[in-house]
BAFI-3210 file (N, C-alpha, C; in Angstrom, 3 decimals, decimal comma, padded with zeros to 6 digits):
// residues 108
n [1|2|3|4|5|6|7|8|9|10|11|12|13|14|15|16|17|18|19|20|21|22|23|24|25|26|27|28|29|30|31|32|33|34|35|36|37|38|39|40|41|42|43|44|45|46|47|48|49|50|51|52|53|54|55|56|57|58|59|60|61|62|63|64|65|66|67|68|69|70|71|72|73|74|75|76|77|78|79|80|81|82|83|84|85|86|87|88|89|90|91|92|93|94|95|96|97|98|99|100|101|102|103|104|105|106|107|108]
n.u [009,215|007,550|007,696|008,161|007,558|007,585|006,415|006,627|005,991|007,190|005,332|005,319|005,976|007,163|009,762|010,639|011,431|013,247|015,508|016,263|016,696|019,039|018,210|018,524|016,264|015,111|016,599|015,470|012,656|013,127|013,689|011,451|009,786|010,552|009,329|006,726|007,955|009,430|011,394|013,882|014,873|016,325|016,909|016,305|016,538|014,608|013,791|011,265|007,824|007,756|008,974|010,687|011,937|011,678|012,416|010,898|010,894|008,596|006,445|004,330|001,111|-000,463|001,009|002,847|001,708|000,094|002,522|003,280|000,574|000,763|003,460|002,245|000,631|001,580|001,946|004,136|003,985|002,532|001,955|001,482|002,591|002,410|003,633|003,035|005,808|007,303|009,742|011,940|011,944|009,518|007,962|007,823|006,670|004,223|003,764|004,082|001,813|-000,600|-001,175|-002,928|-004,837|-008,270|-009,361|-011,605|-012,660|-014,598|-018,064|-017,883]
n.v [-008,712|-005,900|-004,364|-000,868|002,295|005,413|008,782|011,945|015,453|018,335|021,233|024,850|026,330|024,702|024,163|026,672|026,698|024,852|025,857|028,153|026,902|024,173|020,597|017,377|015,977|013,817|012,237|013,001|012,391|009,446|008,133|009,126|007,337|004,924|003,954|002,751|000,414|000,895|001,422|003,250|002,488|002,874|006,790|009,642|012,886|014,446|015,539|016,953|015,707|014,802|015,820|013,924|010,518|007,763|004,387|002,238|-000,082|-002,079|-003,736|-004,180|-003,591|-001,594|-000,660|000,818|002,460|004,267|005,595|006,570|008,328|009,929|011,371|013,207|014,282|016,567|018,611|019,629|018,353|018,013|016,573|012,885|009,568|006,595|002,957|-000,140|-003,170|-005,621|-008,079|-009,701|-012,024|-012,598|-011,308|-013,170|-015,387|-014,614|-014,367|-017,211|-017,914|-017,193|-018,490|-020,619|-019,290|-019,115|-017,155|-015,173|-013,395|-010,695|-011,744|-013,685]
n.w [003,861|002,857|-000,714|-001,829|-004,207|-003,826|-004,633|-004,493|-004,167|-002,908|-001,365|-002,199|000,067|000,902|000,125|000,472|002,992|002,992|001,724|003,228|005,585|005,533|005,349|005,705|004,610|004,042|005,626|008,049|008,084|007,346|010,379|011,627|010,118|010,950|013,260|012,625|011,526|008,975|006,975|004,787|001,828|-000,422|-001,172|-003,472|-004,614|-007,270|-010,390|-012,311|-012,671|-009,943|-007,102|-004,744|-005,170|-003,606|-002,208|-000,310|001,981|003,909|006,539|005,929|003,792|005,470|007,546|006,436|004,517|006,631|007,619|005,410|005,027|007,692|007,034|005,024|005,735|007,161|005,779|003,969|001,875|-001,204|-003,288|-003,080|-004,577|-004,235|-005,793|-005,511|-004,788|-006,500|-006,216|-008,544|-008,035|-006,588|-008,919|-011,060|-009,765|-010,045|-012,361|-013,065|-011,256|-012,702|-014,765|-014,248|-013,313|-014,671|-017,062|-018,467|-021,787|-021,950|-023,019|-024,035]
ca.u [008,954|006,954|008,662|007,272|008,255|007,127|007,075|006,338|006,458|007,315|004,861|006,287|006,175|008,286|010,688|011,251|011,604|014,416|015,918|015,942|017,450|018,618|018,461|018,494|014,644|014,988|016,907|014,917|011,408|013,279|013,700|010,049|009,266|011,139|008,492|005,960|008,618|009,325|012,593|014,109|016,125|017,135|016,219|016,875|015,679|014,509|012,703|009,786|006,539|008,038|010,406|011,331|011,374|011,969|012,285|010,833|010,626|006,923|006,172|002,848|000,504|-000,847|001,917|003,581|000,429|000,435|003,615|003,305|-000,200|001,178|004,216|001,406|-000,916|002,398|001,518|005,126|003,967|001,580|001,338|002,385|002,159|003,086|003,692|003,791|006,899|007,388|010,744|012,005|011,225|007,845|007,152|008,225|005,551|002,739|003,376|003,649|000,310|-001,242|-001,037|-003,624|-006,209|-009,163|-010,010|-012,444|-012,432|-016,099|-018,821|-016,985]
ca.v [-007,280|-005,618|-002,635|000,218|003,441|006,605|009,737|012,778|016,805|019,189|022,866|025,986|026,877|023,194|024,259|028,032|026,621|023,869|026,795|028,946|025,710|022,994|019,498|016,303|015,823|012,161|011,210|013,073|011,463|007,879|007,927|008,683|005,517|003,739|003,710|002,054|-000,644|001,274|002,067|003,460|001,665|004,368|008,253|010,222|014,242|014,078|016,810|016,400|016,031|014,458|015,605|012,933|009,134|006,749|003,329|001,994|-001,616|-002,239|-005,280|-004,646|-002,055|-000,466|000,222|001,466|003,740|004,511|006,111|007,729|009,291|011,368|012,422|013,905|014,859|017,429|019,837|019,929|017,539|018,803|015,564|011,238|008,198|005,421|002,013|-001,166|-002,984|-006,949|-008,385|-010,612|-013,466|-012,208|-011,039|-014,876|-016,629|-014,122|-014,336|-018,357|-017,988|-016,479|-019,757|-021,251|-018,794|-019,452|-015,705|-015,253|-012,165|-010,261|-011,687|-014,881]
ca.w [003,849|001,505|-001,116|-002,880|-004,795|-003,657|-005,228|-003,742|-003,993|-002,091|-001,533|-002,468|001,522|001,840|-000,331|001,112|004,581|003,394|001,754|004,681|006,985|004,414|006,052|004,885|004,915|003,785|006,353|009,002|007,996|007,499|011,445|012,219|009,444|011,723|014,329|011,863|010,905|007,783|006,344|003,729|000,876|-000,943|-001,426|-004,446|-005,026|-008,865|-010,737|-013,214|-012,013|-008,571|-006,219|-004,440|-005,256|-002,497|-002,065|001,272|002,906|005,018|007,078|005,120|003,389|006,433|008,261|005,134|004,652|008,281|008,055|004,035|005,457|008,443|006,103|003,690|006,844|008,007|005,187|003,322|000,564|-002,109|-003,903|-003,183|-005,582|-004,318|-006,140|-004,490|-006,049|-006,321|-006,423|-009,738|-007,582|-006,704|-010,402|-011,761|-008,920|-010,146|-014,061|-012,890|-010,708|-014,088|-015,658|-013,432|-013,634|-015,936|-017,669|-020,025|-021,917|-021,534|-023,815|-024,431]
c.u [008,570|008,029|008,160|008,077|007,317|007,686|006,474|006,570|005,904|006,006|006,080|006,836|007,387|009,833|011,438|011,757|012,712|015,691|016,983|016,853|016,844|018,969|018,613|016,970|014,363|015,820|016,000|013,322|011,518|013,073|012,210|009,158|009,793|010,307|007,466|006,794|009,151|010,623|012,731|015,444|017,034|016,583|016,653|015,820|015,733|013,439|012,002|008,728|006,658|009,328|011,462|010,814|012,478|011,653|012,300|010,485|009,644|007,282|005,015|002,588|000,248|-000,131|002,632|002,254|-000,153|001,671|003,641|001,899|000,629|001,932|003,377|000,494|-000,166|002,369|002,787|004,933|002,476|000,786|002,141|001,899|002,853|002,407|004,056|004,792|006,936|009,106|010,779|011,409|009,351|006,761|007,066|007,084|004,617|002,888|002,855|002,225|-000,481|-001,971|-002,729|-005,184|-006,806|-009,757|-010,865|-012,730|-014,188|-016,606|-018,077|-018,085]
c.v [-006,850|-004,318|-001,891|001,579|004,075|007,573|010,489|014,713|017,468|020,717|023,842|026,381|025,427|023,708|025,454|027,484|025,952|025,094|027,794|028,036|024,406|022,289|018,185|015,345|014,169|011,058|011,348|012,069|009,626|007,446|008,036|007,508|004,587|002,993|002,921|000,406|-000,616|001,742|002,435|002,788|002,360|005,735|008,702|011,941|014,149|015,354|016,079|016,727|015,356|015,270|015,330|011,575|008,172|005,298|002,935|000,521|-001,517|-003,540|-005,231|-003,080|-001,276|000,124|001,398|002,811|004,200|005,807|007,346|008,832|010,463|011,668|013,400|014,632|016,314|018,725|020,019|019,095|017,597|017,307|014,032|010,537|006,820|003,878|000,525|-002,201|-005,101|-007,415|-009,376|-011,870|-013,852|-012,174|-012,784|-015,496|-016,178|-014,424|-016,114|-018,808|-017,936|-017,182|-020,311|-020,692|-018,583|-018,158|-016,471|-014,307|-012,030|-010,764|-013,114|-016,057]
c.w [002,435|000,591|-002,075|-002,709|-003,974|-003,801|-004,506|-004,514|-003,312|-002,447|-001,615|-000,844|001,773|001,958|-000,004|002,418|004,470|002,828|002,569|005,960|006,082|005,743|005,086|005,385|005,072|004,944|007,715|009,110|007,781|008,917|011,726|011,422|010,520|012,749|014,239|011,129|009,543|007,329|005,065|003,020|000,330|-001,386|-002,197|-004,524|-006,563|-008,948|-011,843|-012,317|-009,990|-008,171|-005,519|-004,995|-004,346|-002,432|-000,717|001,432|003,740|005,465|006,426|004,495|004,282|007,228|007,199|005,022|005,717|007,975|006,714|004,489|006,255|007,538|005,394|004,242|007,021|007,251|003,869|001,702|-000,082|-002,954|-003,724|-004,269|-004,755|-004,538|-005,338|-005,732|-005,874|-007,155|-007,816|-009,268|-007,659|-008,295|-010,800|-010,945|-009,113|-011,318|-013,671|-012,270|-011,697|-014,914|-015,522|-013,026|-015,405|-016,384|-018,877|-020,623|-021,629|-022,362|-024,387|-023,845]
res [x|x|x|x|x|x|x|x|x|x|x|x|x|x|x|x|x|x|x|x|x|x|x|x|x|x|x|x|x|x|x|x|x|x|x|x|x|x|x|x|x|x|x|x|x|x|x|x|x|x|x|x|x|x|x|x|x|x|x|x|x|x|x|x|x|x|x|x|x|x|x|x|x|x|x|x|x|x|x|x|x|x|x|x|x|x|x|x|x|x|x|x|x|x|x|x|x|x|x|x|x|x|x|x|x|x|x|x]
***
């Protein structure tokens, strides 16, 4: 399973409506990931230039972007990022892959 960050914020209309009737947004939109094979690892509300950052598990990119589209299609989210993420293991077999390719800088 694949894993990637995603950040997110909320519209001003998101944020009046949770307001208005708080929920626990992150857990409600984990269940419709579910349908895509998509869970969530862990959810955090963070301020800055995001409002949420989430850690989600894919069986791949497209389902994973399958499932972050509609969220972003539903109107409540103004802006996503998401990072795809590679485990220590993962990182260690790409720096090691690295090795093995022949670069050449430009003009070389």
């Amino acid at each position: 399973m694949a894993h990637y960050l995603c950040q997110a914020s909320y519209t001003s209309g998101s944020w009046a409506a949770q307001i208005k009737k708080p929920e626990n947004r992150i857990e409600q939109v984990g269940k419709m990931f579910a349908s895509k094979g998509v869970k969530f690892v862990s959810g955090y509300y963070s301020f800055g230039e995001f409002d949420l950052c989430l850690i989600v598990e894919g069986p791949d990119n497209v389902s994973t972007a399958s499932a972050l589209i509609a969220a972003a299609a539903g109107g409540a989210i103004s802006k996503i990022q998401t990072t795809a993420l590679l485990t220590s293991e993962e990182g260690l077999e790409a720096i090691k892959g690295a090795g093995s390719v022949e670069y050449r800088v430009p003009g070389a």
